[in-house]
C-alpha positions as CSV (number, residue, x, y, z in Angstrom):
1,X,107.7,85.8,130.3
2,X,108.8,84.9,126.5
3,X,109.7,86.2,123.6
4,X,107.1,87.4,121.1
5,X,106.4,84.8,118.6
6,X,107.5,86.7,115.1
7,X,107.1,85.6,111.5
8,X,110.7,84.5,110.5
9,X,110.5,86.7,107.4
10,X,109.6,89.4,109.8
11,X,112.8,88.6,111.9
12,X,115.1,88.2,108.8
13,X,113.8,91.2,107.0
14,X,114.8,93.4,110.7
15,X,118.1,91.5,110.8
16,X,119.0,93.0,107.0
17,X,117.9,96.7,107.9
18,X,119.5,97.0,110.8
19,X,122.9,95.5,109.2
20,X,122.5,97.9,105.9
21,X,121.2,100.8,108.2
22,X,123.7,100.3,111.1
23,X,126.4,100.6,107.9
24,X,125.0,103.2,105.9
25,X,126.3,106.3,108.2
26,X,129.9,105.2,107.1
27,X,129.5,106.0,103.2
28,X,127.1,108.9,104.1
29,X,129.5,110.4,106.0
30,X,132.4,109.7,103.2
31,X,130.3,110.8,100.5
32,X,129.5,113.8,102.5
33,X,133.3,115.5,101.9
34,X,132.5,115.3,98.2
35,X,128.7,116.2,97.3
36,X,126.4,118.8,98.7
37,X,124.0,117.0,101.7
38,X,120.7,118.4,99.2
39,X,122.2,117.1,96.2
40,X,123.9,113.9,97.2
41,X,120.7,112.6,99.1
42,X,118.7,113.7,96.1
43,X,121.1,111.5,94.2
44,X,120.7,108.4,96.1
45,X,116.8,108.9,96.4
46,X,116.3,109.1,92.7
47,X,118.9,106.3,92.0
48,X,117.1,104.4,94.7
49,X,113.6,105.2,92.7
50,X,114.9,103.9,89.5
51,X,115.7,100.6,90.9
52,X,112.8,100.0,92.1
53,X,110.9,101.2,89.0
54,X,112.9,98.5,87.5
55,X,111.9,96.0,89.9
56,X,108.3,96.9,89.3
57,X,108.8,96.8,85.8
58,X,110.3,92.9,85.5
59,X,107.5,91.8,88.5
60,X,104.5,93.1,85.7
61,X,103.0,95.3,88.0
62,X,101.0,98.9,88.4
63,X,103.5,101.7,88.1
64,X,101.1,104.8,89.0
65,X,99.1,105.7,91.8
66,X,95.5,106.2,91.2
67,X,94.3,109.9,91.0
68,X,93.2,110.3,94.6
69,X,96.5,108.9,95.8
70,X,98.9,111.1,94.8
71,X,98.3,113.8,97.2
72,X,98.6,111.5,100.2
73,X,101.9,110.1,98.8
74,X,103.1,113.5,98.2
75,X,102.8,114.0,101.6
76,X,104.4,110.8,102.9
77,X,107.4,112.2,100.6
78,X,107.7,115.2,101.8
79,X,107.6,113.8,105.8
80,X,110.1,111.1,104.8
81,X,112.6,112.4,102.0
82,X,112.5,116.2,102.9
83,X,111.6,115.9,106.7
84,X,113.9,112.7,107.4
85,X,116.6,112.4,104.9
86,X,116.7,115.9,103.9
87,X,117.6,117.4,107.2
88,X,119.8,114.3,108.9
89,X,121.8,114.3,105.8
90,X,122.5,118.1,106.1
91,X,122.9,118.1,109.8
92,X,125.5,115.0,109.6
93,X,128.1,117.8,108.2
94,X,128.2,118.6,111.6
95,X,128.1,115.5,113.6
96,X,130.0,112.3,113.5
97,X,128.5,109.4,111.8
98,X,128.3,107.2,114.9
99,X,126.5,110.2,117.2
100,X,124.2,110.9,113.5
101,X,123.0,107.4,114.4
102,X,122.2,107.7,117.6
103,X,119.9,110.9,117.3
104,X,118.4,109.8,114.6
105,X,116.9,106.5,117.0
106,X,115.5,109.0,119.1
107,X,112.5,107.8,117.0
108,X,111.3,105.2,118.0
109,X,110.8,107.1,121.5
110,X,109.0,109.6,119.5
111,X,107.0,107.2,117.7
112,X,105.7,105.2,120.9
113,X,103.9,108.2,121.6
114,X,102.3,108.9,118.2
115,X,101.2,105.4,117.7
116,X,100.0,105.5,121.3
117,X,97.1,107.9,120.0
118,X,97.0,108.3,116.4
119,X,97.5,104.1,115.9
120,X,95.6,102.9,118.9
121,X,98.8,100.8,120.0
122,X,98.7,100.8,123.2
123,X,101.6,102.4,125.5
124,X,101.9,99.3,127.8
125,X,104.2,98.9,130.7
126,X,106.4,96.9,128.9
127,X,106.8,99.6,125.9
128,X,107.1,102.3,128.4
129,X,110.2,100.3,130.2
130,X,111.7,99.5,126.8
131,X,111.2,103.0,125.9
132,X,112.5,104.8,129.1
133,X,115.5,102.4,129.3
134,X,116.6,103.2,125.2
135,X,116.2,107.3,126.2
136,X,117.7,106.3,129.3
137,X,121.1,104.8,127.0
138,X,120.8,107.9,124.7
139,X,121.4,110.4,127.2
140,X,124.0,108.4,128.6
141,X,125.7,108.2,125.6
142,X,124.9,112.1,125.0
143,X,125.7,112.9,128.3
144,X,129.4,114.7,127.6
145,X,127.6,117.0,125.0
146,X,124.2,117.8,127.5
147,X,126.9,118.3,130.2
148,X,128.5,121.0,127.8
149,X,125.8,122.7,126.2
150,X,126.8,125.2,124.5
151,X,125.4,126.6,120.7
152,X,127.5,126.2,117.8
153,X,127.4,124.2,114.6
154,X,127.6,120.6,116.4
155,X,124.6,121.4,118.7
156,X,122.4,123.2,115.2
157,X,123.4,119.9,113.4
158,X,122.5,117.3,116.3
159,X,119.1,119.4,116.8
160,X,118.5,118.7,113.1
161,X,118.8,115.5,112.9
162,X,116.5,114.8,116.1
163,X,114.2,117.2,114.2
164,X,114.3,114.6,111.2
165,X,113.6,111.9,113.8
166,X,110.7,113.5,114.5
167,X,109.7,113.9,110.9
168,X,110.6,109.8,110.4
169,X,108.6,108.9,113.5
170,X,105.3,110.8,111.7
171,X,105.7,109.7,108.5
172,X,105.7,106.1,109.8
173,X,102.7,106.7,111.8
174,X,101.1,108.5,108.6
175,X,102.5,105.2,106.7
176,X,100.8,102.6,108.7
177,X,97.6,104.7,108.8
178,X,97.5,105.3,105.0
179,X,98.7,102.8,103.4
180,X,99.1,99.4,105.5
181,X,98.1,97.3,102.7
182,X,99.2,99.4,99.8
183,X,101.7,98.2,96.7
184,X,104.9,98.6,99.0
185,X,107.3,98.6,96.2
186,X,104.8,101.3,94.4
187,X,104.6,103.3,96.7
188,X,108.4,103.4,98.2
189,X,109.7,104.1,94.6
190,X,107.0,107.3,94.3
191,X,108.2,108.5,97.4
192,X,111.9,108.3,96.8
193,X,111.1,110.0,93.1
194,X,108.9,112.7,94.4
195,X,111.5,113.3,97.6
196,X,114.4,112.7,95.1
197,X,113.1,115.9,92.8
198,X,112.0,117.9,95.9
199,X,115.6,118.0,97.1
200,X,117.2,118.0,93.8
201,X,115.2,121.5,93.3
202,X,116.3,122.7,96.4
203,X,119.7,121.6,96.1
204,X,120.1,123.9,92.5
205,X,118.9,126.3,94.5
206,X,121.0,127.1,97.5
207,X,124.4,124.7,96.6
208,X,126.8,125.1,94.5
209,X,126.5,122.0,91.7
210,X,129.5,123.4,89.6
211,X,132.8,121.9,90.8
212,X,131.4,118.1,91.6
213,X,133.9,115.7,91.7
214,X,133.0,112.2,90.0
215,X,136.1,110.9,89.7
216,X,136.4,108.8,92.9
217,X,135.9,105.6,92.6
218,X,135.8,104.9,96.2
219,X,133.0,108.0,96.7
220,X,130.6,106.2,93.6
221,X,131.4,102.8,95.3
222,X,129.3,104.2,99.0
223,X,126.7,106.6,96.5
224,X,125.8,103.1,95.4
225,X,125.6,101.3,98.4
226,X,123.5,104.5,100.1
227,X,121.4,104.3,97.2
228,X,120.9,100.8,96.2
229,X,121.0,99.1,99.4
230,X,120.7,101.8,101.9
231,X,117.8,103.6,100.0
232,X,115.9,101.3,97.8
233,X,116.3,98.5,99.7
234,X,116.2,99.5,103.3
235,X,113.2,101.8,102.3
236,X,111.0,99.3,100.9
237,X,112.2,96.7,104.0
238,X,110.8,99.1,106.0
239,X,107.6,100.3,104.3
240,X,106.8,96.3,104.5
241,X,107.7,95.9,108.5
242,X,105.9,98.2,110.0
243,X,102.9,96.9,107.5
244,X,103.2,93.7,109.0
245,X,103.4,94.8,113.0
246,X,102.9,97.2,115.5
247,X,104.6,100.6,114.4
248,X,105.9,101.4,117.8
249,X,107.5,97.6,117.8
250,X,109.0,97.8,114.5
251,X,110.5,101.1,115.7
252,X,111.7,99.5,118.9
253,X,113.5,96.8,117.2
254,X,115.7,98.6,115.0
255,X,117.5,100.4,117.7
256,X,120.6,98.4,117.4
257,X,120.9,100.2,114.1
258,X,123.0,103.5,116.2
259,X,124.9,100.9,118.5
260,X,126.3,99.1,114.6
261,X,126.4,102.7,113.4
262,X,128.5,103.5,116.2
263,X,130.7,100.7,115.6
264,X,131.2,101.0,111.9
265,X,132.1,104.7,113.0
266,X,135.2,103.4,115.2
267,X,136.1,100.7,112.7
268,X,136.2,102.4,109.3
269,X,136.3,106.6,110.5
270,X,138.3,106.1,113.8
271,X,135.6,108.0,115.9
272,X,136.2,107.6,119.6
273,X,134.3,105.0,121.9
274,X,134.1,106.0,124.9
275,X,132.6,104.2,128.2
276,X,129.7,105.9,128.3
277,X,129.0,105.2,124.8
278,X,129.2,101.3,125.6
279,X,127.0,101.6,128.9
280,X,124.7,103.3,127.0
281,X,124.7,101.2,124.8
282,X,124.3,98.2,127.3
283,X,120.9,100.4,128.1
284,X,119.2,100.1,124.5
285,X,119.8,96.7,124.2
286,X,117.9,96.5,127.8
287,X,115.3,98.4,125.9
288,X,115.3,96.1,123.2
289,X,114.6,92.7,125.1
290,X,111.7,94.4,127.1
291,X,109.9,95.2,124.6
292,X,110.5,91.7,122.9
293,X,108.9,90.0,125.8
294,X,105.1,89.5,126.4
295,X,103.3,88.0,129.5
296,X,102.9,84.4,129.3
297,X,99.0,84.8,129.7
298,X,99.1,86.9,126.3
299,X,100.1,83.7,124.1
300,X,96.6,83.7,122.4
301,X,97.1,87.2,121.1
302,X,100.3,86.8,120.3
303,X,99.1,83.6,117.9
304,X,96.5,85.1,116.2
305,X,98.8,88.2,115.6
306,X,101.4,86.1,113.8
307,X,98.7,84.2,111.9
308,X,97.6,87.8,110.6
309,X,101.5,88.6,109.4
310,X,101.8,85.4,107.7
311,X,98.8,86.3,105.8
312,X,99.7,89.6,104.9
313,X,103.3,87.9,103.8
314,X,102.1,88.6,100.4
315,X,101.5,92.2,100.7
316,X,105.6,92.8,100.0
């Protein structure tokens, strides 16, 4: 066995995401005791659109999707900003930011599936091992709350937010399919405008927008960093990995972003870890080095599949 020969920019550009992802529960969950869920991710969506419109601006490039595009990336939109960060960000007023983290990485589980038959990746023994150990550290980790099931406003926000994983896993799958090669900076900005508006429309229509308080400097200091870096640039990181390789992989490779969303959680909010939050943690980083491994006999694949990301480098 050794481990999968990957682009360095590849490598680098999953290092950053997992770092700003595996942070961003802390300010989310901070930010959540002042703003509305709706309004505030509607906030950082349409703060995180206007950077990158600026970007796109000083780069000279197109701004606007051709006519037969816009439908398709309204429907990315609605998967990613009202599916995903829509219903995560309201079911976090229930759960702590640490657990948040962990539901939401039941996608890549869901998304080995997907891919399996919408992608033609192929579920391999090796993904299926990865996979089955990182469920495998999930439940472990979940295992006081499964062993306690009972229904109230915990369980309706934890069955959210692994309805929003659900949601994340298709519109990466939809992603790759549609638009591999497309404008990644295009087309994350349209999608954080269009989700951005979606949710700021619902949010004026079922929260109250009246008694906002702005005057925390502390609060605009983590709706910029959920914005700027957790938004814009984790979005558009994102958009370009899975571009650039298999979507079940890229999925599989950010799982250490619930294990440093768990940590952040104990450093920053106090939130408990327990020992069967660090064995099942232990578990998904099991998960993680499985699926990084390939059979020695598979180096010819693996060569020409790097040679194909380095080309596409450009595609960012």
């Amino acid at each position: 066995m050794a481990v999968i020969e990957m682009n360095p920019r590849v490598f680098a550009a999953i290092f950053l995401l997992c770092l700003t992802w595996g942070y961003l529960w802390v300010p989310m969950k901070i930010s959540l005791h002042t703003f509305p869920p709706f309004f505030f991710t509607a906030l950082r969506l349409l703060i995180g659109g206007l950077c990158l419109l600026l970007l796109q601006i000083f780069l000279k490039k197109s701004i606007f999707p051709s006519r037969h595009e816009w439908a398709k990336i309204l429907l990315l939109s609605g998967l990613m900003c009202i599916g995903y960060y829509g219903l995560s960000t309201f079911g976090m007023q229930y759960v702590g930011s640490g657990l948040s983290a962990i539901l939401v990485y039941t996608m890549p589980i869901i998304i080995g599936v997907l891919a399996h038959y919408f992608l033609a990746e192929r579920l391999n023994t090796q993904k299926l091992i990865g996979l089955g150990l990182g469920t495998l550290g999930i439940l472990i980790i979940l295992s006081n709350q499964l062993l306690h099931l009972k229904f109230n406003l915990t369980l309706f926000g934890e069955l959210l937010i692994i309805l929003a994983a659900f949601f994340w896993a298709c519109a990466t799958v939809y992603m790759k399919k549609q638009f591999a090669s497309y404008d990644k900076i295009k087309l994350t900005m349209w999608q954080l405008f269009m989700g951005g508006l979606m949710l700021y429309v619902l949010a004026y229509a079922t929260e109250d927008l009246s008694h906002l308080a702005w005057h925390n400097n502390m609060t605009l200091l983590y709706v910029g960093y959920s914005s700027v870096l957790g938004t814009a640039l984790a979005f558009l990181l994102w958009n370009w990995i899975v571009s650039q390789i298999d979507a079940s992989l890229a999925s599989i490779s950010i799982m250490s972003v619930p294990l440093l969303g768990m940590f952040f959680g104990h450093v920053q909010l106090h939130e408990p870890l327990s020992l069967n939050i660090l064995l099942g943690a232990v578990f998904i980083c099991l998960g993680i080095i499985s699926c990084s491994l390939k059979r020695s006999g598979s180096g010819s694949f693996n060569q020409h599949k790097t040679a194909h990301i380095c080309l596409n480098d450009k595609d960012l």
